[in-house]
N, C-alpha and C positions, 0 to 999 in steps of 0.2 A: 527422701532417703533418711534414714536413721541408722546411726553408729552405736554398737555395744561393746565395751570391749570387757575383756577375761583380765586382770592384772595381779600379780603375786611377784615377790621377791623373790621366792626359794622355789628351788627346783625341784622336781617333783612331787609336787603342792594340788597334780593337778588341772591346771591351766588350760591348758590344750583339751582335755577331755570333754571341762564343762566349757568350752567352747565350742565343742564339735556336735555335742549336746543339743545346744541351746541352738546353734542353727539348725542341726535337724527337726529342731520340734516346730521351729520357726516357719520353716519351710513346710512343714506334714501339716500343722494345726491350722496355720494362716494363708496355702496357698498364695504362697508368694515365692518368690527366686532368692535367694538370701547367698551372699559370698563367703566365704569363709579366707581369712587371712593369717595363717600364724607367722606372726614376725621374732617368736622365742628362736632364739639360735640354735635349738637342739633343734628345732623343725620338726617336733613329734606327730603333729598334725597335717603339714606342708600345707598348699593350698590346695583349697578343694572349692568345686562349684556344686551346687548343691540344688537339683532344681524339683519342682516341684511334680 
């Protein structure tokens, strides 16, 4: 298992996007199952499962 994570100070900087991003392409290029967790308190993302 391998952890990536998205991390910024400032609010919308972003974050969540190129997180939601990076596990879609994750998941589309590498055929793998890949989780998505946004722990930002705005929850712009929420959680998502993302599968292949």
């Amino acid at each position: 298992m391998k952890i990536i994570s998205s991390v910024g100070a400032k609010g919308g900087s972003g974050k969540s996007s190129v997180a939601l991003l990076t596990a879609w392409e994750l998941a589309k290029n590498h055929k793998s199952k890949v989780a998505l967790i946004d722990a930002d308190v705005q929850g712009t993302a929420a959680s998502a499962k993302i599968m292949n």
